[in-house]
C-alpha positions in Angstrom: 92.5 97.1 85.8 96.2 96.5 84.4 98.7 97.8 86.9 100.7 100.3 86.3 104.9 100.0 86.2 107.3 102.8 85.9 110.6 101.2 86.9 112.0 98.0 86.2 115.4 96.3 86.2 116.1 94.3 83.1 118.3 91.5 81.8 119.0 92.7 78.6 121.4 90.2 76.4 122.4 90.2 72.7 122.4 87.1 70.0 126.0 85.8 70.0 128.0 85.5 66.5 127.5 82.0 64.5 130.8 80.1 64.4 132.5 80.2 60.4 132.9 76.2 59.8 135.8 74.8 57.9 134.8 73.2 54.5 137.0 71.5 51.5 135.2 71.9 48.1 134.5 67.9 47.2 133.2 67.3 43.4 133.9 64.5 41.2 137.3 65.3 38.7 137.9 68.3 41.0 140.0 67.2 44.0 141.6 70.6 44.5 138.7 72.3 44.6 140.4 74.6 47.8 137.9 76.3 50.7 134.2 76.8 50.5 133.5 77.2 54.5 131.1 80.2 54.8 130.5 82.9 57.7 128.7 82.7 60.2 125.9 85.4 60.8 125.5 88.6 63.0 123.9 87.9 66.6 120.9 89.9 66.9 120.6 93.5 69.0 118.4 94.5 71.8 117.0 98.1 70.4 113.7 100.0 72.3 111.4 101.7 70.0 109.1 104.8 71.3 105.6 103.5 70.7 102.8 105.6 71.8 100.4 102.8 72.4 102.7 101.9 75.0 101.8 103.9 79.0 103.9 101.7 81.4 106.3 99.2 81.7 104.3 96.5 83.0 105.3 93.9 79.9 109.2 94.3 81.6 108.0 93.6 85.1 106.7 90.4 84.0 109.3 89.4 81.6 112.8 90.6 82.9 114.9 88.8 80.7 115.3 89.8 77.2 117.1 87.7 74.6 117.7 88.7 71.0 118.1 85.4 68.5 121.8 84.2 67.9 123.7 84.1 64.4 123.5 81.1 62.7 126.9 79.0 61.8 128.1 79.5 58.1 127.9 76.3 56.0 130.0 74.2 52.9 129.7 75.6 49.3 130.3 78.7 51.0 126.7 79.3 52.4 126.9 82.4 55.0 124.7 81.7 58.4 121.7 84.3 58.8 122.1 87.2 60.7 120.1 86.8 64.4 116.5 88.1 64.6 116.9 92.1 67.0 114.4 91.8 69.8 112.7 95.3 69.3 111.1 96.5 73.2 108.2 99.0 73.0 108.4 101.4 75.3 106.6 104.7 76.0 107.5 108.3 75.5 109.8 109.5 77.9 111.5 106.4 79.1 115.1 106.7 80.3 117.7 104.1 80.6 120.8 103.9 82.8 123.1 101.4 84.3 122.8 100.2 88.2 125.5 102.7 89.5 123.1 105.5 87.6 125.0 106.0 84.1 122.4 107.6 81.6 122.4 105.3 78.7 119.7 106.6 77.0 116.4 109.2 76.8 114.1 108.5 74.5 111.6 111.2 73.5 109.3 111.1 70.3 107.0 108.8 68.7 109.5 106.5 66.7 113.0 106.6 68.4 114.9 103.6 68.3 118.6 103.2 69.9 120.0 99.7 70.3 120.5 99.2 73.8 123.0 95.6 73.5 124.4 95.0 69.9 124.8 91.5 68.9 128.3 89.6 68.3 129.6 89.2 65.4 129.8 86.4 63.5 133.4 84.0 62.9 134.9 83.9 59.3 135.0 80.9 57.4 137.7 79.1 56.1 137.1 80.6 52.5 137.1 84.0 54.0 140.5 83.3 55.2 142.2 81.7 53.1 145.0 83.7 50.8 148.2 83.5 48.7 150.1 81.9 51.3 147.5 80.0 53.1 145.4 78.0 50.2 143.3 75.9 52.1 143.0 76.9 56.0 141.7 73.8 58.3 140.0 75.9 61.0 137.4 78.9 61.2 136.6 81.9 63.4 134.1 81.6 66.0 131.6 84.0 66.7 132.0 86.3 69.2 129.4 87.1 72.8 126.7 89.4 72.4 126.7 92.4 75.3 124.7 91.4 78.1 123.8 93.1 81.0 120.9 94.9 83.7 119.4 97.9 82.4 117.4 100.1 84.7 114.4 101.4 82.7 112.1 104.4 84.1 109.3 106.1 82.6 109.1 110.2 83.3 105.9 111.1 81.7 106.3 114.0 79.5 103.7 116.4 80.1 103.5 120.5 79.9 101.4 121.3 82.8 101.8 119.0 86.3 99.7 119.2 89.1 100.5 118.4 93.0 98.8 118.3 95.8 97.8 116.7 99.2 95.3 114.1 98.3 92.1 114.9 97.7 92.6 118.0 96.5 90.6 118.0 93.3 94.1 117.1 90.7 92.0 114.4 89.1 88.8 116.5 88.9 90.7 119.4 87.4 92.2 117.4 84.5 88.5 115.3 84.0 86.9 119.1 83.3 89.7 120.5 81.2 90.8 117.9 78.9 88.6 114.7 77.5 90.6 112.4 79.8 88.4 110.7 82.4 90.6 109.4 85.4 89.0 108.0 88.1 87.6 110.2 91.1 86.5 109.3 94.4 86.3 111.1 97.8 89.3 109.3 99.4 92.9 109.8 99.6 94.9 108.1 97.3 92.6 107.8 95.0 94.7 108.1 91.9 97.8 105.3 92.3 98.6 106.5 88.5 99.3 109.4 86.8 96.9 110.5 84.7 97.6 112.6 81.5 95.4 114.8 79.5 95.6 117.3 76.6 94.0 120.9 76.6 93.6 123.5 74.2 93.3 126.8 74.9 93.1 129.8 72.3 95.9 128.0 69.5 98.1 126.4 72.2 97.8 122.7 73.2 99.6 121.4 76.0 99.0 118.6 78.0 98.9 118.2 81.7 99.3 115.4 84.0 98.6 114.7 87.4 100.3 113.6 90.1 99.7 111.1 92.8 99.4 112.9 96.1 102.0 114.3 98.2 102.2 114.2 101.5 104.9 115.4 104.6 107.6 113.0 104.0 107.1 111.6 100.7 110.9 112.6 99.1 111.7 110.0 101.9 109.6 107.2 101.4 106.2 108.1 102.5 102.9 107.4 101.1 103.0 107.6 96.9 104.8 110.6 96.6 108.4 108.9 96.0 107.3 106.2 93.6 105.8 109.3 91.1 107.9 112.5 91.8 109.9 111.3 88.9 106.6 112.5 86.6 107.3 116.0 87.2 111.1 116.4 86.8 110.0 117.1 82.9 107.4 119.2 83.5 107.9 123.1 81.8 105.2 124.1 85.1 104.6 122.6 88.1 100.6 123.7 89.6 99.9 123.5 93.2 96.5 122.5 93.8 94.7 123.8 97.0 91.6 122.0 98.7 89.6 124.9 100.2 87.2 122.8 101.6 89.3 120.5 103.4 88.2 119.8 107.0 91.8 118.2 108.6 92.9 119.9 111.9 96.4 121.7 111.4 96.1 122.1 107.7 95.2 125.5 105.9 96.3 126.5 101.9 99.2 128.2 103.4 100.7 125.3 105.6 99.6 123.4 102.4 102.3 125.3 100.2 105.3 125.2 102.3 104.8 121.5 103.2 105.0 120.7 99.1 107.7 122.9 98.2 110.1 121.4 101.2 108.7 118.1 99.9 109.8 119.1 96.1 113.3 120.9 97.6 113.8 117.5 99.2 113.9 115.6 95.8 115.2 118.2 93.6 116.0 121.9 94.5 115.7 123.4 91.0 111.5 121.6 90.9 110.7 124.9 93.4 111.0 127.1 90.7 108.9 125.3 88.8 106.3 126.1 91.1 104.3 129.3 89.7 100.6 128.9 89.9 98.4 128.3 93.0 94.5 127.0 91.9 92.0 127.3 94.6 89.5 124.6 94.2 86.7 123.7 95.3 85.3 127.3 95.8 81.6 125.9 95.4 81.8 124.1 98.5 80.3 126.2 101.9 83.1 128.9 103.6 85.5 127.4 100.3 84.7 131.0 98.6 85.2 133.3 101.9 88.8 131.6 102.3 89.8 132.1 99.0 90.5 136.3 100.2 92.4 135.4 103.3 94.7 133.2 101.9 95.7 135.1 98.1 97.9 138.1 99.9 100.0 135.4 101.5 100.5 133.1 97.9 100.9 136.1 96.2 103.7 137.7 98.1 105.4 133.8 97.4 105.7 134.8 93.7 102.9 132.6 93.0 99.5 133.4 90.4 96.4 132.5 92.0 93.2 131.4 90.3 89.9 130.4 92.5 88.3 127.6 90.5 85.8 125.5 90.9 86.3 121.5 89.0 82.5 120.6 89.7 80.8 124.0 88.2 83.8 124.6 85.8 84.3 128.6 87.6 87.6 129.8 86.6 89.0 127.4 84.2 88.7 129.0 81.1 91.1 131.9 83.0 93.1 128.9 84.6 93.7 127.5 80.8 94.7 130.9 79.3 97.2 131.2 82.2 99.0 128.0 81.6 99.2 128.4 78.0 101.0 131.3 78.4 103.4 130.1 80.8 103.7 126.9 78.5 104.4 129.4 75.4 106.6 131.5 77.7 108.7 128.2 78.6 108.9 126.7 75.4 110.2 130.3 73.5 113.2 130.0 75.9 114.2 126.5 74.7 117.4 127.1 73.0 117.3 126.0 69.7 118.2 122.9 68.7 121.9 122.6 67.3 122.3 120.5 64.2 124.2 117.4 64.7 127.7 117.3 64.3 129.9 113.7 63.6 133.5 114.5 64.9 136.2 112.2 63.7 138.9 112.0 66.0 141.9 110.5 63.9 144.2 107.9 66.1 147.7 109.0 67.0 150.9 107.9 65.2 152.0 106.3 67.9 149.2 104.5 69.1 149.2 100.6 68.5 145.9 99.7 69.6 146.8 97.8 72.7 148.6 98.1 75.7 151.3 96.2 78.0 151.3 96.2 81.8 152.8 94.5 84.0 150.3 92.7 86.8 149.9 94.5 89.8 150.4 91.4 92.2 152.3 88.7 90.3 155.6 89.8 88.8 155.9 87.3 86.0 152.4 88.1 84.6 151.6 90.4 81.8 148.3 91.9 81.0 148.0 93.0 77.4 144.5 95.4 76.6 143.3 96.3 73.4 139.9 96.0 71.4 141.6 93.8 68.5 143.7 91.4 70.7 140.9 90.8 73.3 138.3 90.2 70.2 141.1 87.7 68.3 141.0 85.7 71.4 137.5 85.1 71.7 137.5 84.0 67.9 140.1 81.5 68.4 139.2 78.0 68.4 142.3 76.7 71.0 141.5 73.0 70.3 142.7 73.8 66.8 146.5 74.1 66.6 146.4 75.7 63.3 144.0 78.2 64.9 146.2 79.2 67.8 149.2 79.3 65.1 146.9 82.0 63.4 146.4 84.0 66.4 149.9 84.0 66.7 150.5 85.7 63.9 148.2 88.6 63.9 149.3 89.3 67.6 153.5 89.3 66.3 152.3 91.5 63.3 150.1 94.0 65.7 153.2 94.1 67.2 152.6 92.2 71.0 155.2 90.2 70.9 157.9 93.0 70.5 155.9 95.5 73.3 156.2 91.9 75.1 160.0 92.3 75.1 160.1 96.1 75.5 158.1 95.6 78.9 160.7 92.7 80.1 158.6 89.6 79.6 160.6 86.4 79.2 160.4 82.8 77.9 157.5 81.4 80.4 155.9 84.4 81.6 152.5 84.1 82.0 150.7 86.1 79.6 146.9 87.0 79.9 144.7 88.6 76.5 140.8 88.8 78.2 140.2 86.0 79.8 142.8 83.4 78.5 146.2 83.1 79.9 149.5 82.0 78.0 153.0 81.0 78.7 155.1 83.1 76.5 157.3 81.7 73.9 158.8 84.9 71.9 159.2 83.7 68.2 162.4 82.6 66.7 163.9 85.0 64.4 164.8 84.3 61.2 168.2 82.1 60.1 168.3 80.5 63.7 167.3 77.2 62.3 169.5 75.4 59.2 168.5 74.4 56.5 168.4 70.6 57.2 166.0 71.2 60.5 163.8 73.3 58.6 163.1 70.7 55.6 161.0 68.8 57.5 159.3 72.0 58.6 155.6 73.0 57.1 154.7 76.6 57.4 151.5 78.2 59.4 148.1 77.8 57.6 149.3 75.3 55.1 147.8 71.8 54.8 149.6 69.1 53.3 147.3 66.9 51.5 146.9 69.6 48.9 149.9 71.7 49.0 151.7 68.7 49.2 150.8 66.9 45.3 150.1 70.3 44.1 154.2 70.3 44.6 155.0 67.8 43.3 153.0 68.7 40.0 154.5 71.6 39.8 158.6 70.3 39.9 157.7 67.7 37.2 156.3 70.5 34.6 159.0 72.8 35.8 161.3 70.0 34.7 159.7 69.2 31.4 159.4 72.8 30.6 163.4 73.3 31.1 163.8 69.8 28.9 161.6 71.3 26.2 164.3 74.6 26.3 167.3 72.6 26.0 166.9 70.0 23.2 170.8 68.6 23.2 172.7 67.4 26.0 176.5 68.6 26.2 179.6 66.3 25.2 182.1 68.4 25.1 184.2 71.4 27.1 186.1 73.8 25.3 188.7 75.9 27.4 190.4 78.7 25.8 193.7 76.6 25.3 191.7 74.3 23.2 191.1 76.9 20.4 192.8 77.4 17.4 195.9 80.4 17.7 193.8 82.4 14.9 190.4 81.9 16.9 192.0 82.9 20.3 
């Protein structure tokens, strides 16, 4: 018999990016054929899929860590890496995911619902990607960025109409065997069922389905017996059936005694399950004395608020009424659903004066700066720092986002210590322009270029610049006439 799982903590990490590579075209007769260095690919995402196949999450409990497939690197002659294979987890019908401090991430209900749980980095441009009217032929690439990674709590809360509670014993498993086709198994002692068990029950037009729950005993919303480890089944539950064992023979324990121990039990675990509480059946009414008790004990359940219906699981005696009842109460529960509202997308524009980033100063050492922001973190992680050109590109994007001069605003000087994610840097602000002469900038080769093409391409150029001007002027001049050189008449 498979065992059955309804909580598990999961490793849950996405594919990282493929690195973009830096390629020169090479073909015979072309040598400035420029950049052909292709992407790399997508990592792949962690998503869970709804599969109704699927009744626990014993696969998980066996398997904690879960690994979607990285993104391949891009190639030469500007081949793109493939995009990382998702690792799709099949889960059942009401399984809900949250973080380890108890953050909700997801609740997935209905055959078919997907929601990635980790998405998957994404992948570093190429050199051909990058390259552009002032940069011809970069000589680095991207890299890809880290997929997200981290532990996911995943619990399964059965989904079920109808739930029925009880001390052990009390005939739940019987009840659901002679009212639906599903056939738990029954025994005569306690803790019998160790799962819940789930069946479906027409009655009239209605269908509903109703699940049964492991028993409960005095203590269980603190640890006791099985009633912790299941309680969670009944939190979705639209009516919550206490089930009374009439023929029980245990000193100290009547139907009455029964009722307030459960609903202290359910108050315990969540106050708002009481209400829930609405129907009292009185099984096992075929047993000897189970039929005379059944009239001392209704006055008392029905002055609680509660309907009462004297059944009987073996002979099937009061189910047909019992099914009628719970349909109603089903139909009554699902008319006050409010309706569902129809999705709305809300676009929040950003604010004129937001830059996308922020400055701070750090808390402990004075000459270090923290700088936050979604694009200056991510350029980071895409740098390659053994690739001076690389870092010389970062550079850039952070002055033109605008770091540098929020650098200054904040009082950061030559040497501070400045710190974008995880990488730390010594600050050097950038030299404005016409601090340099001429003569020390000759020698001087701009960001992003790379001399062994630029550098011909050059000096092609001048030499059909010059010819070009030769071709315009077809005379060279001799002579230079002034205006006292010109005859009286002509001046």
């Amino acid at each position: 018999m498979a065992a059955f799982v309804d909580r598990v903590v999961v490793h849950v990490a996405a594919g990282n990016g493929g690195h973009g590579v830096a390629s020169i075209h090479r073909e015979k007769f072309k040598p400035l054929g420029g950049p052909d260095g292709g992407n790399g690919g997508n990592g792949g995402d962690v998503v869970l899929e709804v599969d109704p196949s699927v009744h626990t999450l014993l696969d998980f409990h066996h398997r904690p860590h879960q690994k979607a497939g990285n993104g391949r690197p891009g190639e030469g002659s500007n081949r793109h890496g493939a995009r990382g294979e998702d690792r799709v987890l099949r889960v059942p019908a009401g399984t809900v995911v949250s973080t380890p401090d108890g953050r909700v991430i997801a609740d997935l209900v209905g055959t078919g619902t997907r929601v990635v749980l980790a998405h998957g980095g994404k992948g570093g441009l190429g050199n051909a990607a990058l390259a552009n009217a002032r940069r011809k032929a970069p000589g680095f690439a991207l890299l890809g960025e880290p997929g997200e990674a981290f532990d996911a709590v995943i619990e399964l809360k059965s989904i079920a109409d109808v739930g029925l509670v009880g001390f052990p014993s009390a005939g739940k498993s019987s009840l659901i065997a002679a009212m639906s086709a599903a056939r738990p198994k029954i025994a005569d002692y306690p803790f019998t069922t160790l799962v819940p068990n789930l069946g479906v029950v027409r009655a009239g037009d209605t269908v509903f389905t109703m699940a049964d729950v492991p028993g409960l005993i005095p203590g269980a919303s603190e640890g006791r017996g099985l009633g912790l480890e299941f309680l969670r089944h009944i939190e979705r539950c639209a009516v919550l059936v206490h089930v009374v064992d009439m023929a029980t023979m245990e000193p100290g324990r009547d139907p009455e005694s029964d009722i307030e121990a459960l609903q202290h039990e359910l108050a315990q675990y969540r106050g708002d399950l009481v209400d829930r509480l609405r129907v009292a059946v009185l099984n096992k009414i075929d047993v000897p004395d189970g039929r005379e008790l059944v009239d001392l004990v209704r006055e008392p359940l029905e002055q609680r608020g509660l309907q009462v219906f004297p059944v009987s699981a073996a002979t099937g005696e009061g189910l047909r009424e019992l099914g009628f009842a719970l349909a109603q109460a089903v139909e009554e529960y699902r008319a006050a659903l409010p309706e569902p509202e129809p999705v709305r997308v809300t676009l929040t524009p950003r604010a004129v004066d937001d830059s996308g980033f922020t400055v701070e100063r750090h808390p402990e050492d004075e000459g270090t700066y923290l700088v936050r922001g979604t694009k200056p973190e991510r350029w980071v992680r895409q740098t390659d720092f053994t690739n001076d050109e690389a870092v010389g590109f970062l550079a850039d994007r952070l002055n033109r986002l605008g770091v540098e001069d929020a650098l200054q605003e904040a009082g950061a000087q030559e040497g501070d210590t400045i710190v974008i994610g995880d990488v730390a840097f010594d600050f050097v602000p950038t030299l404005p322009a016409g601090t340099l002469s001429v003569e020390e900038t000759a020698g001087l080769g701009g960001r992003g270029t790379d001399s062994r093409i630029d550098a011909p391409h050059r000096v092609r150029a001048e030499e059909r610049l010059a010819a070009k001007r030769a071709r315009r002027v077809p005379y060279e001049l001799t002579e230079t006439w002034t205006d006292d050189d010109l005859p009286e008449d002509d001046a």
